[in-house]
OpenMM code with the backbone's topology and positions (N, CA, C; nanometers):
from openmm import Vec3, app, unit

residues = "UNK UNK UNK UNK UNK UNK UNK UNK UNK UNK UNK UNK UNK UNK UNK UNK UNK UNK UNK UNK UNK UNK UNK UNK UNK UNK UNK UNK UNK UNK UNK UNK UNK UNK UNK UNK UNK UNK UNK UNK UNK UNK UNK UNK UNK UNK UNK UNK UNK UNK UNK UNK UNK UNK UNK UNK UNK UNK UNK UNK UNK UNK UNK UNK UNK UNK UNK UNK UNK UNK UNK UNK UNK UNK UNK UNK UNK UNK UNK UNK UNK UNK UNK UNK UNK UNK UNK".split()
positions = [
    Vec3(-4.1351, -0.4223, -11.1809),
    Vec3(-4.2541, -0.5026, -11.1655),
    Vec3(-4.3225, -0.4600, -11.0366),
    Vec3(-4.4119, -0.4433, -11.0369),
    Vec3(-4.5104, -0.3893, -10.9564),
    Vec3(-4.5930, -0.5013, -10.7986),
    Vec3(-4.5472, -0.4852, -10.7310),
    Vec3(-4.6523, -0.5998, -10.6107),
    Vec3(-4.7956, -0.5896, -10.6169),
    Vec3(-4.8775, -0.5975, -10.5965),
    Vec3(-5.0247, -0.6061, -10.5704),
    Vec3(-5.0659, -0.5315, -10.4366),
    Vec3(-4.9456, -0.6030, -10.3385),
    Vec3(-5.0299, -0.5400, -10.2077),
    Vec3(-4.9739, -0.4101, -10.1687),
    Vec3(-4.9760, -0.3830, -10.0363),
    Vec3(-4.9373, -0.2655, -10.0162),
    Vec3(-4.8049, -0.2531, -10.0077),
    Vec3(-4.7444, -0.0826, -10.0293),
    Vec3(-4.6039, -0.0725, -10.0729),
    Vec3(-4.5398, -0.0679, -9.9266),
    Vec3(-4.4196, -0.1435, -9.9114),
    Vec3(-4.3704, -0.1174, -9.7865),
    Vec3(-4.2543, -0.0514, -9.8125),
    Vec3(-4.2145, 0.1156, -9.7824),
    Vec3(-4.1708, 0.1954, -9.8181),
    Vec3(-4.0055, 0.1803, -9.7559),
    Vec3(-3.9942, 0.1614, -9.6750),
    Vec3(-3.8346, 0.0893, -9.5960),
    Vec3(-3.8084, -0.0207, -9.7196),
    Vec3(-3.8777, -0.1373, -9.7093),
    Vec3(-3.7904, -0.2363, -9.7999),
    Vec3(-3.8114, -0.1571, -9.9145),
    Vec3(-3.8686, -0.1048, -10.0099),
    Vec3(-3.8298, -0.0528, -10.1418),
    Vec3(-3.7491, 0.0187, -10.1067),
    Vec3(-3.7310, 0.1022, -10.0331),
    Vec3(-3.5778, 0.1999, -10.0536),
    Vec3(-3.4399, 0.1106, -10.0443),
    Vec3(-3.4704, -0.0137, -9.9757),
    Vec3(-3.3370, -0.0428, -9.8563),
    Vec3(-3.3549, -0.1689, -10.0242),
    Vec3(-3.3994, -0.1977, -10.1090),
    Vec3(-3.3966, -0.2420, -10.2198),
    Vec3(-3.3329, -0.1813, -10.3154),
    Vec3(-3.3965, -0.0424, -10.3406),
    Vec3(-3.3055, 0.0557, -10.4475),
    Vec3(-3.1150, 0.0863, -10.4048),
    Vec3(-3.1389, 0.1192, -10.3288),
    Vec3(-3.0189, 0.1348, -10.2602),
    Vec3(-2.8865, 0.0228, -10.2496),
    Vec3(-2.9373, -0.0893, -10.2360),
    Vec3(-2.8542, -0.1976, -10.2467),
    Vec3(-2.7907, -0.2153, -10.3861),
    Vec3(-2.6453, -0.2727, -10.3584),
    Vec3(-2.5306, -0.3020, -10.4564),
    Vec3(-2.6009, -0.4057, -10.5467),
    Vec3(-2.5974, -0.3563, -10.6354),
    Vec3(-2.6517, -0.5053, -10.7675),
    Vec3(-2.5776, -0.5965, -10.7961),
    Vec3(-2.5772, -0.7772, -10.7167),
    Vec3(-2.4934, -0.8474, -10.7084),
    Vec3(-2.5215, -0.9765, -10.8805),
    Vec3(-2.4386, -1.0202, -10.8631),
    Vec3(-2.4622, -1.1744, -10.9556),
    Vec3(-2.5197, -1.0856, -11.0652),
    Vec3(-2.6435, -1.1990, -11.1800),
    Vec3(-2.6624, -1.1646, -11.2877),
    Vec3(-2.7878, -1.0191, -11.2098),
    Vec3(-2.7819, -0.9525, -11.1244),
    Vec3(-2.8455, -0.8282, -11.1154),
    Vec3(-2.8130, -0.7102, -11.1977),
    Vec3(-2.6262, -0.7578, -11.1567),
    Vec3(-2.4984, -0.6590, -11.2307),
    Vec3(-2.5717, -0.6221, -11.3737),
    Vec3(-2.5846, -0.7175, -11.4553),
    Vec3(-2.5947, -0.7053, -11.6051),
    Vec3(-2.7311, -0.6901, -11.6191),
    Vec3(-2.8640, -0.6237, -11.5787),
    Vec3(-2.9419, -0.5613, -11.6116),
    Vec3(-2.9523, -0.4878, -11.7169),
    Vec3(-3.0134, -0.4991, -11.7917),
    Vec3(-3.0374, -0.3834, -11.9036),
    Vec3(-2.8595, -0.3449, -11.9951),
    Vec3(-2.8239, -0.4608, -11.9999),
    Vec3(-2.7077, -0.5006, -12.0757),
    Vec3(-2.6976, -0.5909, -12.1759),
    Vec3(-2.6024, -0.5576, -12.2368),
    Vec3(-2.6106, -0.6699, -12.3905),
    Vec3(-2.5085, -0.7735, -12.3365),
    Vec3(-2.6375, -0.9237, -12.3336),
    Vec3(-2.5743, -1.0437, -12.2451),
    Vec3(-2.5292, -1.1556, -12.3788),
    Vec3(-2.4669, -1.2797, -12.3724),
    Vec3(-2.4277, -1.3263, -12.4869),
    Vec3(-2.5054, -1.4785, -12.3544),
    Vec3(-2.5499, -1.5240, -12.3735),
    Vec3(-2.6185, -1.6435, -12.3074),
    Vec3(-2.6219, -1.7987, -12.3968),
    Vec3(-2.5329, -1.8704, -12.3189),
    Vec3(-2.4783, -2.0169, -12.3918),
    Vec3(-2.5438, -2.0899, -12.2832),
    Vec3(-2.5910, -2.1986, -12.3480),
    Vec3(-2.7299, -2.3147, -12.3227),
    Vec3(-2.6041, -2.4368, -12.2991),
    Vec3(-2.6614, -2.5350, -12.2270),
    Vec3(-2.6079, -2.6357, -12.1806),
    Vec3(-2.6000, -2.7298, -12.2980),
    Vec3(-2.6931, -2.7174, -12.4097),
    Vec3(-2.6568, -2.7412, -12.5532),
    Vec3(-2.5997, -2.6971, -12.6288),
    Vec3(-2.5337, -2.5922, -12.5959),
    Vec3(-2.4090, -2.5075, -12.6480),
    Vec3(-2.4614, -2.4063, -12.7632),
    Vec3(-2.5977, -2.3774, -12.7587),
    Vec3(-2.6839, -2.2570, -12.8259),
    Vec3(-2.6186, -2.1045, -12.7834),
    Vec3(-2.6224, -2.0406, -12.8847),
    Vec3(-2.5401, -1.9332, -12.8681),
    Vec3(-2.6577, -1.8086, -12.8735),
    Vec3(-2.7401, -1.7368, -12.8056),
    Vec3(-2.8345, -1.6362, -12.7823),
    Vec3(-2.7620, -1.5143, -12.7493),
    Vec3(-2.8451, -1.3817, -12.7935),
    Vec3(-2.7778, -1.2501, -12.7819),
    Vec3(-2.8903, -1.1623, -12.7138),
    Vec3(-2.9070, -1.1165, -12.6500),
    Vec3(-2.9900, -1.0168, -12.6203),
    Vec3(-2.9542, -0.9024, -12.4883),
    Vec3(-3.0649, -0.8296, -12.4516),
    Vec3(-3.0313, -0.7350, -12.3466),
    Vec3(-3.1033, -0.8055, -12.2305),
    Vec3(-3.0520, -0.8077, -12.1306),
    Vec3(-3.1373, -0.8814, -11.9865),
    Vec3(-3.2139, -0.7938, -11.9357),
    Vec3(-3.3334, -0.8198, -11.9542),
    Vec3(-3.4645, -0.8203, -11.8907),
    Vec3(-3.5318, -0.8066, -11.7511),
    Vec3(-3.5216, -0.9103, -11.7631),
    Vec3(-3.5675, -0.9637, -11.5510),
    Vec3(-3.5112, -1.0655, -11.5439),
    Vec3(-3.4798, -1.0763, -11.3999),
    Vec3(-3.4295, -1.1854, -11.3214),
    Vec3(-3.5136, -1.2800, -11.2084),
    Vec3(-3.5617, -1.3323, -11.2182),
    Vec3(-3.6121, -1.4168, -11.1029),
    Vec3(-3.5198, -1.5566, -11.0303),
    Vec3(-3.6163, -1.5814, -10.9557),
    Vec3(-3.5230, -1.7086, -10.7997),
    Vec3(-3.4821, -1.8201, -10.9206),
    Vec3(-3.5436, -1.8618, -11.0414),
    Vec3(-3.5531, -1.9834, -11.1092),
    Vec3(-3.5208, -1.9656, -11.2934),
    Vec3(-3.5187, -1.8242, -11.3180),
    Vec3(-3.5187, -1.7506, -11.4862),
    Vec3(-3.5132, -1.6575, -11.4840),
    Vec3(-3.4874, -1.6382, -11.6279),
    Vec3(-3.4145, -1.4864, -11.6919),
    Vec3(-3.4887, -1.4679, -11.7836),
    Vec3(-3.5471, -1.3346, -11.8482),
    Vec3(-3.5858, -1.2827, -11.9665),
    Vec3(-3.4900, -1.2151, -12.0423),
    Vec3(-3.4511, -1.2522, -12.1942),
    Vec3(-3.3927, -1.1568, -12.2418),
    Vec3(-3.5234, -1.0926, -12.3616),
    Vec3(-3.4383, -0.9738, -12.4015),
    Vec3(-3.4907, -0.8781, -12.5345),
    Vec3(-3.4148, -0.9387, -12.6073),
    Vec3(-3.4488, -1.0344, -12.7445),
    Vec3(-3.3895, -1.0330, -12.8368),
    Vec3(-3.3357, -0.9416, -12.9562),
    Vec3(-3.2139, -0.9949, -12.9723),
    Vec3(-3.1628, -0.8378, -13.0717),
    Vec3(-3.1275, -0.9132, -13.2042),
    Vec3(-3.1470, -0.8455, -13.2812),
    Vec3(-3.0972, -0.8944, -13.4489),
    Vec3(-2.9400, -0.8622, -13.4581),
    Vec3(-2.8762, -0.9516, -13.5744),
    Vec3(-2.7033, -0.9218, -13.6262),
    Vec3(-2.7065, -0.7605, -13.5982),
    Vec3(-2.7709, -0.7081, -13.6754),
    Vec3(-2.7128, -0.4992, -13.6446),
    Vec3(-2.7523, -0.4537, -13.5050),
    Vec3(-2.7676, -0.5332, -13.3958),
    Vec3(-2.8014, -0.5206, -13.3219),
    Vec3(-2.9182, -0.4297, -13.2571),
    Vec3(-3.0282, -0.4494, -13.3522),
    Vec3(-3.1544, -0.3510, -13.2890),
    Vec3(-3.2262, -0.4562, -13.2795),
    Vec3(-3.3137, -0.3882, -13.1657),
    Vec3(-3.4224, -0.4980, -13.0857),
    Vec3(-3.5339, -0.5318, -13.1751),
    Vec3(-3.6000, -0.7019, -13.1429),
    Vec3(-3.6420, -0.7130, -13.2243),
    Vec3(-3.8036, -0.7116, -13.1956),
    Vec3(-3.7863, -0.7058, -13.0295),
    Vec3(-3.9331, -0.7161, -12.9539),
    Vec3(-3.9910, -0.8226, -12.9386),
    Vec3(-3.9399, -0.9605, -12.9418),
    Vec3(-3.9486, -1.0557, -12.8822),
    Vec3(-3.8473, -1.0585, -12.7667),
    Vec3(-3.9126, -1.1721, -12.6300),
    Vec3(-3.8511, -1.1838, -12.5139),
    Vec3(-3.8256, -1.3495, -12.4853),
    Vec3(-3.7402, -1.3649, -12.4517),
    Vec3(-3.7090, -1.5172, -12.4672),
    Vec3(-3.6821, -1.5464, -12.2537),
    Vec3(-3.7633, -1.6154, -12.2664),
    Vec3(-3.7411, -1.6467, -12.0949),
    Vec3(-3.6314, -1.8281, -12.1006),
    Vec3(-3.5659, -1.7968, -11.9985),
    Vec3(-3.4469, -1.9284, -11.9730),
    Vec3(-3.4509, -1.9551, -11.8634),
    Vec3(-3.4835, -2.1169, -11.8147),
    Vec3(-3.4674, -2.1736, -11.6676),
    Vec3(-3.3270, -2.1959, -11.6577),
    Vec3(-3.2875, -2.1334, -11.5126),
    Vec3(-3.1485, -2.1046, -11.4993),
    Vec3(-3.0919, -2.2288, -11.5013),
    Vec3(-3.1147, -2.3423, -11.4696),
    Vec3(-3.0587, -2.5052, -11.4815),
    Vec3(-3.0131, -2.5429, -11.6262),
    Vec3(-3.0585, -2.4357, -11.7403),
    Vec3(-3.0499, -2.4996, -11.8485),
    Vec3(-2.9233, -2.4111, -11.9168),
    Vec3(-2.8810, -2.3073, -11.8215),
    Vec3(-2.7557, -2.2141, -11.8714),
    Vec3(-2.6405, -2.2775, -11.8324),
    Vec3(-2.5311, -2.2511, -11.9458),
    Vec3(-2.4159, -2.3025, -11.9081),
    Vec3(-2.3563, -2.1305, -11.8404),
    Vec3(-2.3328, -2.0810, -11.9360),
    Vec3(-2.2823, -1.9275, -11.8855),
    Vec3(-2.3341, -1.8083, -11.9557),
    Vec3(-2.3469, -1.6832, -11.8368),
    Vec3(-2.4250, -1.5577, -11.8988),
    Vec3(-2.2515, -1.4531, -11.9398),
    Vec3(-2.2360, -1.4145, -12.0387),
    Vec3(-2.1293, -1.3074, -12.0356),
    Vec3(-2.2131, -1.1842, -12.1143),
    Vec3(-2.1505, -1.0940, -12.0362),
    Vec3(-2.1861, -0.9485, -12.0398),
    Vec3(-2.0684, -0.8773, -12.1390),
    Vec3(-2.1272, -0.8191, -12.2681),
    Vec3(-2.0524, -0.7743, -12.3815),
    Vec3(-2.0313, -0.6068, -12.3340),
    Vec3(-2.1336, -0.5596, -12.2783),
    Vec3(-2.0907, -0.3725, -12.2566),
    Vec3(-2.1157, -0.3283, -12.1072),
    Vec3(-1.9917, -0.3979, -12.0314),
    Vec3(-1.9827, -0.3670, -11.9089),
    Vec3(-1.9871, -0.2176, -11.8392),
    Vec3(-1.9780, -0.1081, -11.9593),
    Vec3(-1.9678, 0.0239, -11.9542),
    Vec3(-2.0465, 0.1052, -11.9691),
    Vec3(-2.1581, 0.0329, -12.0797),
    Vec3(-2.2802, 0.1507, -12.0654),
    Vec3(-2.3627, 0.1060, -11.9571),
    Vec3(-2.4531, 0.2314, -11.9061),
    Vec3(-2.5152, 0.2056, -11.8224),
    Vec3(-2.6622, 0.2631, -11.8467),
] * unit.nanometer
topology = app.Topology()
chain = topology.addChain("A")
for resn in residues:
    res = topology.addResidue(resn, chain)
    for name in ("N", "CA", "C"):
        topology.addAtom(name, app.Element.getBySymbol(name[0]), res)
């Protein structure tokens, strides 16, 4: 995602460079995401923000379906990560 203003070239590097902590880890991974209503969602994680998550929804054969489903993090019970290996 892109800023608007000007690029400040230190923090983007000292950004790239940094260890990908919490749900950062599972970026562009196939996440299994259970709702505090006990809804069972599948997709690949998206973006992360201070307050929500986007996933890519995926169909049973698992190909994308091109819808994006955004989740306020208050409303997750737990994110688990199915392919800790691809990258």
């Amino acid at each position: 995602m892109k800023s608007k203003g000007p690029l400040n070239t230190q923090t983007d590097e000292r950004r790239l460079k940094r260890t990908p902590s919490g749900l950062n880890f599972f970026l562009n991974k196939k996440v299994i995401i259970v709702t505090m209503d006990n809804k069972r969602i599948e997709g690949i994680l998206a973006f992360i923000s201070t307050y929500d998550i986007m996933i890519k929804q995926i169909d049973k054969s698992n190909q994308r379906t091109g819808n994006y489903m955004t989740f306020f993090k208050h409303a997750l019970k737990y994110v688990r990560c199915e392919d800790l290996d691809s990258e």
